[in-house]
Backbone bond lengths (Angstrom), bond angles and torsions (degrees), N, CA, C in turn:
res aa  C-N    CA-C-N  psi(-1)  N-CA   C-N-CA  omega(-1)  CA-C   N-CA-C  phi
1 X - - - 1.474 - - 1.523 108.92 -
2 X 1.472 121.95 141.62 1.267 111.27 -173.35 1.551 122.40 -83.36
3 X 1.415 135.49 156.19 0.990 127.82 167.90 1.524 145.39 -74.23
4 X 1.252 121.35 175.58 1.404 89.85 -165.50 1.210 101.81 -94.24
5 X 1.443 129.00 -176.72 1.619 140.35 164.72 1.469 111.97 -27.26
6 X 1.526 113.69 -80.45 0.972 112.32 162.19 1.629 132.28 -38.54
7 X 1.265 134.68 -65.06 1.735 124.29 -172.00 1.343 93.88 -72.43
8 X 1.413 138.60 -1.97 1.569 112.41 177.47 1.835 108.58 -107.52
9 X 1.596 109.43 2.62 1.139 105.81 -167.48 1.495 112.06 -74.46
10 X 1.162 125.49 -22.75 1.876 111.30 163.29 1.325 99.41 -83.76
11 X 1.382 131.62 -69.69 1.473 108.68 -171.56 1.075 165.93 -14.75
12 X 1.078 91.95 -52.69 1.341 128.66 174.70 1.506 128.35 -67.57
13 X 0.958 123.61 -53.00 1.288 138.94 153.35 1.563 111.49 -67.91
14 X 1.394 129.56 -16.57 1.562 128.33 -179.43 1.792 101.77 -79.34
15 X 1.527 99.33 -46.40 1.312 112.43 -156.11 1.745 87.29 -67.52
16 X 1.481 127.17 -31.55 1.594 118.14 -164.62 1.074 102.29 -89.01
17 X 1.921 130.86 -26.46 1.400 108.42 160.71 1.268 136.87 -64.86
18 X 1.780 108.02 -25.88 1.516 97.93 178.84 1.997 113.11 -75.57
19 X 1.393 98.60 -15.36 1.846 106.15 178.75 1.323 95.33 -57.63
20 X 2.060 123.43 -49.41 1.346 107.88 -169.55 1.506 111.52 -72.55
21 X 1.158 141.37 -50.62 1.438 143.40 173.20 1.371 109.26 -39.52
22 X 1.240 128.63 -50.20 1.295 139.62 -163.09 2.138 98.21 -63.25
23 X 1.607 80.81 -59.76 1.837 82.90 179.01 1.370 124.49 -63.24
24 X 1.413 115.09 -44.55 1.334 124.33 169.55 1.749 119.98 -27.82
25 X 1.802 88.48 -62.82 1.843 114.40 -174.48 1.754 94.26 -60.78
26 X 1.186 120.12 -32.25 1.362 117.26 -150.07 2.375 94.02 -80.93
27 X 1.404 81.98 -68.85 1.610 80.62 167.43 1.851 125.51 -34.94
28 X 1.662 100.55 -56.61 0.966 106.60 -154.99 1.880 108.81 -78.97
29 X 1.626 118.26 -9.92 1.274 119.91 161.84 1.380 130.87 -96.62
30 X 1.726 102.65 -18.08 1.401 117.36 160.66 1.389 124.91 -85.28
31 X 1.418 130.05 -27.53 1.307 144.73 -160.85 1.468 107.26 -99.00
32 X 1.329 138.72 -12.62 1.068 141.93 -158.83 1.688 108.63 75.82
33 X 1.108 143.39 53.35 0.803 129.16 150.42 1.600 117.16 105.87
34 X 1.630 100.12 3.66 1.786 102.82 -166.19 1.680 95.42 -102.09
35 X 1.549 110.19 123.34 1.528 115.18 149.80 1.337 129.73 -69.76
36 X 1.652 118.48 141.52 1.309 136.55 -136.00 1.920 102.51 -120.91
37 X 1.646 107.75 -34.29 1.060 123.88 163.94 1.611 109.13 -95.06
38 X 1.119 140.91 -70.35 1.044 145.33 -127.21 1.292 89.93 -102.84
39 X 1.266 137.93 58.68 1.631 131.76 -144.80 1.801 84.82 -88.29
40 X 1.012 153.68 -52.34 0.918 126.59 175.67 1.715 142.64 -48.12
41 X 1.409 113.85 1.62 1.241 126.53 -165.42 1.910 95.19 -114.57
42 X 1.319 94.13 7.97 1.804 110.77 169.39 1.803 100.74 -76.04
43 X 1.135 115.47 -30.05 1.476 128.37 -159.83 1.791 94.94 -78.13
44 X 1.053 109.60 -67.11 1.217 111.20 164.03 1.405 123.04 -38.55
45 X 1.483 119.35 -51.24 1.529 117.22 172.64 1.512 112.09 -53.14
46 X 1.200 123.44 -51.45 1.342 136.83 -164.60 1.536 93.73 -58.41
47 X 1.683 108.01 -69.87 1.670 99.67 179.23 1.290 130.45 -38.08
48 X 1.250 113.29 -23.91 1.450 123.76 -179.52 1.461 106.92 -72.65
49 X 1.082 112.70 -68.92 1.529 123.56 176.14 1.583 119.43 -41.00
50 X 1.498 115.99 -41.13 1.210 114.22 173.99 1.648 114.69 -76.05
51 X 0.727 125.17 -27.59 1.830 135.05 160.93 1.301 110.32 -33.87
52 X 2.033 93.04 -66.75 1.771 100.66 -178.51 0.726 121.12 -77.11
53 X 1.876 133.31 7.78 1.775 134.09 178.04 1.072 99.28 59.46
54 X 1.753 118.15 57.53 2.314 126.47 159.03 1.809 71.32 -100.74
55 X 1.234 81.92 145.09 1.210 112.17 158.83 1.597 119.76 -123.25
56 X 1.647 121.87 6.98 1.401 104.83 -155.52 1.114 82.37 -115.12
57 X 1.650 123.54 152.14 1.559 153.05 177.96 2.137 97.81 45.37
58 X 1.209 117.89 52.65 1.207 111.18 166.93 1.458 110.74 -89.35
59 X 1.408 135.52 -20.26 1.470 135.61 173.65 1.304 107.38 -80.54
60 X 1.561 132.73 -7.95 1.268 138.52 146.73 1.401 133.04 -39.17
61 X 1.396 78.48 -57.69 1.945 100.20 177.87 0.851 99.53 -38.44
62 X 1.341 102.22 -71.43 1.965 136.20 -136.77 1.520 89.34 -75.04
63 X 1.504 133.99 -40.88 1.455 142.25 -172.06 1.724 102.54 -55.37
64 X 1.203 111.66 -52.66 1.361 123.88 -171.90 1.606 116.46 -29.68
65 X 1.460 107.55 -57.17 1.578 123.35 -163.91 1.782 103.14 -68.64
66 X 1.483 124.27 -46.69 1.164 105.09 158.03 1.581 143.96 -81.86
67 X 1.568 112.13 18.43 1.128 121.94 164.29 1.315 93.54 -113.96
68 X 1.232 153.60 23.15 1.433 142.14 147.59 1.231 97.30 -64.94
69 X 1.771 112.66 -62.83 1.360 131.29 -144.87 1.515 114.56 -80.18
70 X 0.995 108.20 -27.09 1.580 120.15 161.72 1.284 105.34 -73.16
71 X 1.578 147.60 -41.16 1.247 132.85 -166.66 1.532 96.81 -87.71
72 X 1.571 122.01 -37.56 1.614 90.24 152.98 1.382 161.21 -52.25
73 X 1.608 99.86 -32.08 1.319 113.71 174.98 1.520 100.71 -66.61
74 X 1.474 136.91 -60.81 1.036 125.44 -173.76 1.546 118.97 -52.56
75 X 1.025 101.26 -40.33 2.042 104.46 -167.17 1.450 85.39 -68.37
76 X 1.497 134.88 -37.54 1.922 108.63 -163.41 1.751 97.23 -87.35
77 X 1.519 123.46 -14.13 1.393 125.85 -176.37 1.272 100.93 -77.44
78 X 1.610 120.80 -41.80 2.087 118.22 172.53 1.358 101.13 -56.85
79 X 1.540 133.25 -50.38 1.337 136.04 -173.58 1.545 102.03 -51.49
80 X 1.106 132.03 -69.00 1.544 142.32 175.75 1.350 108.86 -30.28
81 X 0.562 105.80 -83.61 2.025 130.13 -167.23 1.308 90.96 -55.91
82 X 1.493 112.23 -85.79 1.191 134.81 -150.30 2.057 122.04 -57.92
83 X 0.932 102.02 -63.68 0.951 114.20 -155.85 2.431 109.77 -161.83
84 X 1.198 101.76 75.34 1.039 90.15 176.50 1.758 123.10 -64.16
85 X 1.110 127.53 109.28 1.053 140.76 -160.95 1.587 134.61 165.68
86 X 1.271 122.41 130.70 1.513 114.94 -169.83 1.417 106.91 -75.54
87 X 1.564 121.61 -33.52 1.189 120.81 176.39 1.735 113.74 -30.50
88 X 1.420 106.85 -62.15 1.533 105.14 177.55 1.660 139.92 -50.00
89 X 1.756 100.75 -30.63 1.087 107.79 172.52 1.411 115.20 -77.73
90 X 1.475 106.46 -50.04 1.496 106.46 176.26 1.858 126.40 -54.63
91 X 1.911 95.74 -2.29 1.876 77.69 169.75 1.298 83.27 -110.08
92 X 1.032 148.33 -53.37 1.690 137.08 179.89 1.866 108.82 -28.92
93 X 1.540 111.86 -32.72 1.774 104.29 173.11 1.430 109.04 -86.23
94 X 1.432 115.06 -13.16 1.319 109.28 174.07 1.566 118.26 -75.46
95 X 1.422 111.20 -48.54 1.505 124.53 168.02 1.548 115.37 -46.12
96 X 1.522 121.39 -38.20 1.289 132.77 166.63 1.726 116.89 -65.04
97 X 1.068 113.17 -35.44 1.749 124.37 154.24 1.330 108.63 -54.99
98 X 1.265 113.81 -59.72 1.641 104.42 -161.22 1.463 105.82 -76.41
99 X 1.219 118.81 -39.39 1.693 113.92 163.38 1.521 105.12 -37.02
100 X 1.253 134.08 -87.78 0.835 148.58 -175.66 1.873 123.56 -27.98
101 X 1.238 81.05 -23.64 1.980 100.08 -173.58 1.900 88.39 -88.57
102 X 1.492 106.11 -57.16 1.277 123.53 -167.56 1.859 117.51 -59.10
103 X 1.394 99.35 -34.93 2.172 92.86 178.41 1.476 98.49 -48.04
104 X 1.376 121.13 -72.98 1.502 101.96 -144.23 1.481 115.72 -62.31
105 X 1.207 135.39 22.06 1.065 141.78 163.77 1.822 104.87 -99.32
106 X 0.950 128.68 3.06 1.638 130.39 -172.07 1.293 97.00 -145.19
107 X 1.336 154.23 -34.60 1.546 154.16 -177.38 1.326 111.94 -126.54
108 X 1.018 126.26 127.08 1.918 122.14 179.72 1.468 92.84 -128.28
109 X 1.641 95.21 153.65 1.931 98.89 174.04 1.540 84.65 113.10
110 X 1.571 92.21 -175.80 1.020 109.40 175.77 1.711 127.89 -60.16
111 X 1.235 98.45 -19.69 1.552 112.95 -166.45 1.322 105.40 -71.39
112 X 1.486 111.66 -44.75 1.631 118.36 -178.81 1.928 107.62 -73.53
113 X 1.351 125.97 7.70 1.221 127.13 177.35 1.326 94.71 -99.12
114 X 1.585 131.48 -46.63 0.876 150.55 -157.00 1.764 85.47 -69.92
115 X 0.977 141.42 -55.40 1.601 132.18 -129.51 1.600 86.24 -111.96
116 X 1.237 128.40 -26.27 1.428 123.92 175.10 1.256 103.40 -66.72
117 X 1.681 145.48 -69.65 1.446 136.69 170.37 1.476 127.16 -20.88
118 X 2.052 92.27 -48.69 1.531 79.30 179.48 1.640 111.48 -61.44
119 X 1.511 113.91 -50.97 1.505 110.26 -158.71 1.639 107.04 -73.00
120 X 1.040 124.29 -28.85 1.319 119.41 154.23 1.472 125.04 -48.51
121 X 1.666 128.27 -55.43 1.437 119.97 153.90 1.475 116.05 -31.85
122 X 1.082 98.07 -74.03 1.808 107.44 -177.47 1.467 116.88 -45.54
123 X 1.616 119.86 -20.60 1.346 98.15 174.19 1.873 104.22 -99.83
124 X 1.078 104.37 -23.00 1.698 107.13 161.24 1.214 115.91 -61.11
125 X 1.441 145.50 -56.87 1.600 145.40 135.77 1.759 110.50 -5.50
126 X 1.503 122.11 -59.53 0.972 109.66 177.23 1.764 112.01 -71.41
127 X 1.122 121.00 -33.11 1.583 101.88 -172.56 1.653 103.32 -88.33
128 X 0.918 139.14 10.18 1.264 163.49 120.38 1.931 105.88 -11.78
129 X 1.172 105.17 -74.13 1.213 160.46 -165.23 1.810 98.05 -63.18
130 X 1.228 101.46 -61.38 1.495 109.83 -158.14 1.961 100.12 -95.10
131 X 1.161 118.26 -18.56 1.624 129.95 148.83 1.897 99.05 -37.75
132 X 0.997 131.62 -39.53 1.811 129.55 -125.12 1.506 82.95 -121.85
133 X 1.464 118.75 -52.26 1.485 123.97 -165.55 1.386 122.65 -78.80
134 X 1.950 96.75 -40.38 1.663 107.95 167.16 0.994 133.97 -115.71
135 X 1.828 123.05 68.50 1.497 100.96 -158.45 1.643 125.73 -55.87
136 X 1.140 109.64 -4.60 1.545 117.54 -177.38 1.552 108.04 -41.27
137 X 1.525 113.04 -30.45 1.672 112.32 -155.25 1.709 87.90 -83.74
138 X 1.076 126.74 20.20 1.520 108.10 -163.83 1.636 148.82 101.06
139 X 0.939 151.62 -149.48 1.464 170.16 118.98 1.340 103.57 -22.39
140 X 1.215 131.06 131.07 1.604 120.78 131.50 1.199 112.86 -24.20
141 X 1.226 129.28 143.52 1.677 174.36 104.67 0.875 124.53 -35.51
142 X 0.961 119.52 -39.73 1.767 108.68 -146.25 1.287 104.87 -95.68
143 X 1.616 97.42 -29.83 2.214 109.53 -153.54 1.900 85.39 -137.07
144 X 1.412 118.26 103.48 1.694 151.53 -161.57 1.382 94.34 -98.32
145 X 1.395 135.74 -17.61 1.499 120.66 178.74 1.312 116.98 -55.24
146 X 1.642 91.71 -49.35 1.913 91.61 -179.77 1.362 121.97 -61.40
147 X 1.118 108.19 -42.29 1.606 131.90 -162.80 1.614 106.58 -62.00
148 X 1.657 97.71 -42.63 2.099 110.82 179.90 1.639 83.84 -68.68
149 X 1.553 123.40 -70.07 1.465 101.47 -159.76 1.675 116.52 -68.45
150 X 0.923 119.13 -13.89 1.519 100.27 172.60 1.523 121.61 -78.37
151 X 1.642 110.98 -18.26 1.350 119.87 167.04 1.567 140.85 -68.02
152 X 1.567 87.15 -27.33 1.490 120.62 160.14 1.290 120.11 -77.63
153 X 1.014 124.41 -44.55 1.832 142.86 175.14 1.387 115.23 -50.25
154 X 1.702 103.37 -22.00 1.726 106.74 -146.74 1.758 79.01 -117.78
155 X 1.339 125.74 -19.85 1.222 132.69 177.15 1.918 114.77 -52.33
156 X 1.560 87.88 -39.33 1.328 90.28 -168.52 1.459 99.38 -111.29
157 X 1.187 126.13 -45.46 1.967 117.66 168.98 1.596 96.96 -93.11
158 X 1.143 115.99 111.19 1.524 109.11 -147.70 1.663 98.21 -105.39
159 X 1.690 127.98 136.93 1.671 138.16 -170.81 1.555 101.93 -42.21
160 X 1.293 85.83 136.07 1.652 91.07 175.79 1.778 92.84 -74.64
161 X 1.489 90.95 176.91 1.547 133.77 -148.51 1.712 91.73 -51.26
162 X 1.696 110.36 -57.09 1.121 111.99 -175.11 1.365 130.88 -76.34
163 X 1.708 113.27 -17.96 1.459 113.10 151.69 1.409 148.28 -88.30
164 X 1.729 90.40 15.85 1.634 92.64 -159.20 1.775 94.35 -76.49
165 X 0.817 130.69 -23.96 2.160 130.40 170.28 1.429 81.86 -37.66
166 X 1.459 113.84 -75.58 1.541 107.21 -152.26 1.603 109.12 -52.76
167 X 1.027 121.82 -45.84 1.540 123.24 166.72 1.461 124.44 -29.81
168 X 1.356 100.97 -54.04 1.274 107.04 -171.70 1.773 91.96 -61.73
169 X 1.215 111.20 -55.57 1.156 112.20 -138.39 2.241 93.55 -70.26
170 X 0.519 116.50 -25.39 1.591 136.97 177.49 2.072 105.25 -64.97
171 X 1.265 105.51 -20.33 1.227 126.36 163.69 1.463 115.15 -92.90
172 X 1.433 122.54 -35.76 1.329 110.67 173.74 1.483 114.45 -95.33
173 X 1.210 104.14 19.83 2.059 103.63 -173.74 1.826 75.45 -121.14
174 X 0.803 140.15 -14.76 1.362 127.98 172.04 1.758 110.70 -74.05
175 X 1.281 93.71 -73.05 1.559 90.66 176.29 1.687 112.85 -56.63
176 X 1.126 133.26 -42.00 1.498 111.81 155.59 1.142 142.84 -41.26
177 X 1.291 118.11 -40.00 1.599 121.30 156.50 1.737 115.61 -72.63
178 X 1.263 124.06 -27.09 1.467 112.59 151.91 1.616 116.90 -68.03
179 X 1.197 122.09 -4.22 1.289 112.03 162.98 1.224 132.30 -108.04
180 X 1.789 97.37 -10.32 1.624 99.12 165.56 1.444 112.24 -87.84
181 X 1.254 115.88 1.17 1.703 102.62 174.25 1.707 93.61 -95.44
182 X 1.784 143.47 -7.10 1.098 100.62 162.79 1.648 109.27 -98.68
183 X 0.604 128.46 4.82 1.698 125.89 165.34 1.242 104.52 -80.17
184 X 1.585 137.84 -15.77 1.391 127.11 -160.34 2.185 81.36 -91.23
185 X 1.533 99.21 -43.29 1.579 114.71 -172.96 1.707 110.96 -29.32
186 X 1.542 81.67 -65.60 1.776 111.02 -160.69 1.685 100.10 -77.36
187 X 1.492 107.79 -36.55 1.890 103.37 175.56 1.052 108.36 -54.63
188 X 1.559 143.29 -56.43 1.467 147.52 -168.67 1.059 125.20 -84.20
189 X 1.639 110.83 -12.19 1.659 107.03 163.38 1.956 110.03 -103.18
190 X 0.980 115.56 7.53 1.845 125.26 144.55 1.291 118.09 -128.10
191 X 1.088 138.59 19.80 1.305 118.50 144.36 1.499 123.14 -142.46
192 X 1.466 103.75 13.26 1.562 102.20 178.77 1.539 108.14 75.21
193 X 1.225 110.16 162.38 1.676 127.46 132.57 1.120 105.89 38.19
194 X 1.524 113.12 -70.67 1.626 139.06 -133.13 1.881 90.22 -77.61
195 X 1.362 106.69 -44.67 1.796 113.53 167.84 1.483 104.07 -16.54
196 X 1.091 144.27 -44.73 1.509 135.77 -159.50 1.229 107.64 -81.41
197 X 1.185 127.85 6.24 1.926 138.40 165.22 1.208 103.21 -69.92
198 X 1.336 120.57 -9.08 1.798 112.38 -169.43 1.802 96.23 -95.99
199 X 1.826 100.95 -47.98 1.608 83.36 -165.56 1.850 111.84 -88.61
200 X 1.644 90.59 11.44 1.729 90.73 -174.15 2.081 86.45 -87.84
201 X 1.253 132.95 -32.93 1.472 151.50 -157.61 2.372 81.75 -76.78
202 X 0.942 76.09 -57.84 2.074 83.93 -176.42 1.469 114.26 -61.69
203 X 1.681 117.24 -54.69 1.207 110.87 155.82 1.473 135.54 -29.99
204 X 1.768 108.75 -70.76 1.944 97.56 176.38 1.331 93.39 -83.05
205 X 1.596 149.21 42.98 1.379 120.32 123.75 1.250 127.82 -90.55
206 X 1.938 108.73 -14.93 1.651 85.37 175.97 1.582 95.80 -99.24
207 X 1.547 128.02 28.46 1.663 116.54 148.54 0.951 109.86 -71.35
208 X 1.141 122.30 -45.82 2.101 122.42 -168.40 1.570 92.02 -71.18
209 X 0.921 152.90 -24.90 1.612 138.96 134.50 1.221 157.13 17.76
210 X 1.574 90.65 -88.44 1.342 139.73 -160.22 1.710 104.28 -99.86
Protein backbone atom coordinates (compact mmCIF):
# COMPACT_ATOMS: atom_id res chain seq x y z
CA UNK A 1 0.00 0.00 0.00
CA UNK A 2 1.48 3.29 -0.74
CA UNK A 3 2.67 5.77 1.64
CA UNK A 4 1.63 8.86 2.52
CA UNK A 5 3.31 12.32 1.53
CA UNK A 6 4.64 12.68 4.56
CA UNK A 7 6.53 8.98 5.54
CA UNK A 8 7.71 8.89 1.91
CA UNK A 9 9.00 12.43 1.84
CA UNK A 10 12.83 11.64 2.67
CA UNK A 11 12.80 8.36 1.11
CA UNK A 12 11.89 8.57 -1.62
CA UNK A 13 13.84 10.92 -3.19
CA UNK A 14 17.02 9.44 -0.97
CA UNK A 15 16.45 6.01 -2.32
CA UNK A 16 16.46 7.78 -6.24
CA UNK A 17 19.60 9.62 -5.45
CA UNK A 18 21.56 6.80 -4.36
CA UNK A 19 19.91 4.71 -7.79
CA UNK A 20 21.48 7.86 -9.66
CA UNK A 21 25.05 7.73 -8.04
CA UNK A 22 24.98 4.12 -7.84
CA UNK A 23 24.32 3.95 -11.85
CA UNK A 24 26.42 6.72 -12.82
CA UNK A 25 29.65 5.03 -10.63
CA UNK A 26 28.50 1.75 -12.09
CA UNK A 27 28.72 2.84 -15.93
CA UNK A 28 31.38 5.10 -15.42
CA UNK A 29 33.93 2.26 -13.76
CA UNK A 30 32.55 -0.46 -15.85
CA UNK A 31 31.96 1.37 -19.16
CA UNK A 32 35.17 3.03 -19.56
CA UNK A 33 34.47 6.06 -18.26
CA UNK A 34 30.86 6.99 -19.78
CA UNK A 35 28.18 8.72 -17.39
CA UNK A 36 24.72 7.24 -17.30
CA UNK A 37 23.07 10.16 -15.31
CA UNK A 38 24.99 13.08 -15.90
CA UNK A 39 24.97 12.31 -19.68
CA UNK A 40 26.14 15.55 -20.41
CA UNK A 41 29.46 15.41 -18.54
CA UNK A 42 30.05 12.47 -21.41
CA UNK A 43 30.98 15.64 -23.57
CA UNK A 44 33.63 16.45 -21.44
CA UNK A 45 34.92 12.81 -21.39
CA UNK A 46 34.96 12.64 -25.09
CA UNK A 47 36.91 16.08 -25.21
CA UNK A 48 39.36 14.65 -23.15
CA UNK A 49 39.93 11.65 -25.08
CA UNK A 50 40.18 13.40 -28.32
CA UNK A 51 43.15 15.64 -26.99
CA UNK A 52 44.87 12.33 -25.88
CA UNK A 53 44.30 10.58 -29.46
CA UNK A 54 41.64 7.39 -27.57
CA UNK A 55 39.92 6.57 -30.15
CA UNK A 56 37.97 3.64 -28.51
CA UNK A 57 34.06 3.94 -27.69
CA UNK A 58 34.10 7.84 -28.55
CA UNK A 59 30.66 7.50 -30.66
CA UNK A 60 29.46 6.12 -27.32
CA UNK A 61 29.96 9.18 -25.50
CA UNK A 62 28.70 11.35 -28.06
CA UNK A 63 25.69 8.46 -28.61
CA UNK A 64 24.60 8.92 -25.03
CA UNK A 65 22.99 12.56 -25.18
CA UNK A 66 20.55 11.50 -27.87
CA UNK A 67 19.47 8.44 -26.19
CA UNK A 68 19.04 10.41 -22.95
CA UNK A 69 16.82 12.75 -24.88
CA UNK A 70 14.78 10.39 -26.64
CA UNK A 71 14.21 8.28 -23.47
CA UNK A 72 12.90 11.46 -22.10
CA UNK A 73 10.65 12.47 -24.58
CA UNK A 74 9.12 9.11 -24.53
CA UNK A 75 8.85 8.45 -20.67
CA UNK A 76 6.97 12.21 -20.27
CA UNK A 77 4.83 11.20 -23.74
CA UNK A 78 3.84 7.46 -21.71
CA UNK A 79 3.11 9.87 -18.69
CA UNK A 80 0.73 12.05 -20.98
CA UNK A 81 -1.19 9.70 -22.92
CA UNK A 82 -0.70 6.83 -21.06
CA UNK A 83 -0.95 6.70 -17.74
CA UNK A 84 -0.32 9.78 -15.59
CA UNK A 85 1.64 8.39 -12.87
CA UNK A 86 5.22 7.65 -11.63
CA UNK A 87 4.27 4.22 -10.76
CA UNK A 88 4.55 3.39 -14.56
CA UNK A 89 7.72 4.90 -15.27
CA UNK A 90 9.40 3.65 -12.33
CA UNK A 91 8.72 -0.16 -13.50
CA UNK A 92 9.63 0.65 -17.14
CA UNK A 93 13.29 2.10 -15.27
CA UNK A 94 13.33 -0.96 -13.49
CA UNK A 95 12.93 -3.24 -16.65
CA UNK A 96 15.70 -0.92 -18.16
CA UNK A 97 18.00 -2.05 -15.06
CA UNK A 98 17.37 -5.51 -15.43
CA UNK A 99 18.18 -5.43 -19.17
CA UNK A 100 21.09 -3.87 -18.43
CA UNK A 101 22.15 -6.34 -15.45
CA UNK A 102 20.92 -9.14 -17.96
CA UNK A 103 23.25 -8.54 -21.63
CA UNK A 104 26.36 -9.81 -20.42
CA UNK A 105 24.93 -12.99 -19.89
CA UNK A 106 23.50 -13.06 -23.76
CA UNK A 107 26.28 -10.69 -25.59
CA UNK A 108 30.00 -10.61 -24.41
CA UNK A 109 32.73 -8.20 -25.94
CA UNK A 110 32.46 -5.08 -26.47
CA UNK A 111 28.95 -5.14 -27.76
CA UNK A 112 27.46 -6.21 -24.40
CA UNK A 113 29.29 -2.91 -22.82
CA UNK A 114 27.93 -1.14 -25.54
CA UNK A 115 24.12 -2.25 -24.95
CA UNK A 116 24.36 -1.93 -21.08
CA UNK A 117 25.02 2.14 -21.36
CA UNK A 118 22.42 2.42 -23.66
CA UNK A 119 19.74 0.71 -21.35
CA UNK A 120 21.23 2.07 -18.40
CA UNK A 121 21.05 5.79 -19.98
CA UNK A 122 17.55 5.12 -20.88
CA UNK A 123 16.56 4.11 -17.53
CA UNK A 124 18.42 7.26 -16.03
CA UNK A 125 16.66 9.41 -18.97
CA UNK A 126 13.52 8.10 -17.63
CA UNK A 127 13.97 9.14 -13.94
CA UNK A 128 15.26 12.19 -15.41
CA UNK A 129 11.94 12.41 -16.83
CA UNK A 130 9.76 11.53 -13.90
CA UNK A 131 11.63 14.60 -11.63
CA UNK A 132 9.65 17.07 -14.43
CA UNK A 133 6.26 15.07 -14.56
CA UNK A 134 5.97 14.27 -10.71
CA UNK A 135 7.18 16.72 -8.55
CA UNK A 136 5.74 14.75 -5.67
CA UNK A 137 9.03 12.44 -5.71
CA UNK A 138 11.03 15.48 -4.62
CA UNK A 139 14.29 17.41 -5.67
CA UNK A 140 16.22 16.41 -8.59
CA UNK A 141 18.49 13.41 -8.17
CA UNK A 142 20.08 12.84 -10.71
CA UNK A 143 22.21 16.34 -11.24
CA UNK A 144 23.64 17.26 -7.05
CA UNK A 145 25.21 20.61 -8.18
CA UNK A 146 22.16 22.46 -7.34
CA UNK A 147 21.10 20.54 -4.49
CA UNK A 148 25.16 20.85 -2.76
CA UNK A 149 24.81 24.65 -3.49
CA UNK A 150 21.57 25.31 -2.14
CA UNK A 151 22.57 23.25 0.96
CA UNK A 152 25.51 25.27 1.43
CA UNK A 153 23.73 28.62 0.69
CA UNK A 154 21.12 27.85 3.38
CA UNK A 155 24.19 27.04 5.73
CA UNK A 156 25.09 30.49 5.85
CA UNK A 157 21.56 32.55 5.15
CA UNK A 158 20.09 29.72 6.86
CA UNK A 159 15.89 28.14 5.71
CA UNK A 160 13.41 29.78 7.40
CA UNK A 161 11.53 28.06 10.23
CA UNK A 162 9.14 26.35 7.84
CA UNK A 163 11.70 24.96 5.43
CA UNK A 164 14.29 23.87 7.51
CA UNK A 165 12.57 19.72 7.17
CA UNK A 166 13.22 20.34 3.61
CA UNK A 167 16.82 21.20 4.35
CA UNK A 168 17.50 18.61 6.31
CA UNK A 169 16.08 16.41 4.10
CA UNK A 170 18.13 17.88 0.87
CA UNK A 171 21.16 16.87 3.12
CA UNK A 172 20.15 13.37 3.39
CA UNK A 173 19.42 12.86 -0.51
CA UNK A 174 22.90 14.30 -0.84
CA UNK A 175 24.75 11.99 1.20
CA UNK A 176 22.77 9.16 -0.44
CA UNK A 177 23.82 9.84 -3.75
CA UNK A 178 27.45 10.10 -2.36
CA UNK A 179 26.80 6.74 -1.27
CA UNK A 180 25.29 5.41 -4.20
CA UNK A 181 28.26 6.26 -6.28
CA UNK A 182 30.38 4.12 -3.74
CA UNK A 183 28.24 1.07 -3.88
CA UNK A 184 27.68 1.78 -7.63
CA UNK A 185 32.07 1.81 -7.42
CA UNK A 186 32.54 -1.37 -5.35
CA UNK A 187 29.18 -3.23 -7.10
CA UNK A 188 30.91 -3.25 -10.60
CA UNK A 189 34.27 -3.95 -9.64
CA UNK A 190 32.83 -7.50 -7.79
CA UNK A 191 30.12 -8.25 -9.50
CA UNK A 192 30.11 -6.87 -12.91
CA UNK A 193 27.12 -5.84 -14.94
CA UNK A 194 24.99 -7.90 -12.67
CA UNK A 195 25.35 -4.53 -10.00
CA UNK A 196 22.16 -3.07 -11.63
CA UNK A 197 19.91 -5.64 -9.45
CA UNK A 198 20.35 -3.12 -6.68
CA UNK A 199 18.90 0.01 -8.45
CA UNK A 200 16.38 -2.18 -10.56
CA UNK A 201 15.54 -3.99 -6.50
CA UNK A 202 15.25 0.21 -5.33
CA UNK A 203 13.28 1.17 -8.27
CA UNK A 204 9.92 -1.20 -7.65
CA UNK A 205 10.49 -0.24 -3.99
CA UNK A 206 10.02 3.30 -4.26
CA UNK A 207 6.81 2.15 -6.71
CA UNK A 208 5.20 0.29 -3.84
CA UNK A 209 5.56 3.86 -2.32
CA UNK A 210 4.49 6.17 -4.45
Amino acid sequence: MPSSPSSQSVWVPAALAFVAGYADAVTFVGAGGIFCAHVTGNFVVLAADLARNANADEWLKLSTFPIFVLSVFLATHLHVRVERSARMLLLLQAVAFGLAAGVPLLVKGTAAHQLVVVFAVIAMGIQNAMHRVAPSLGPMTTVMTGNVTQWFVEQVVPATPENAGKHRSLGFIILAFALGCLGGAFGVQHLGFAAFLAPLGLALWVRSRV
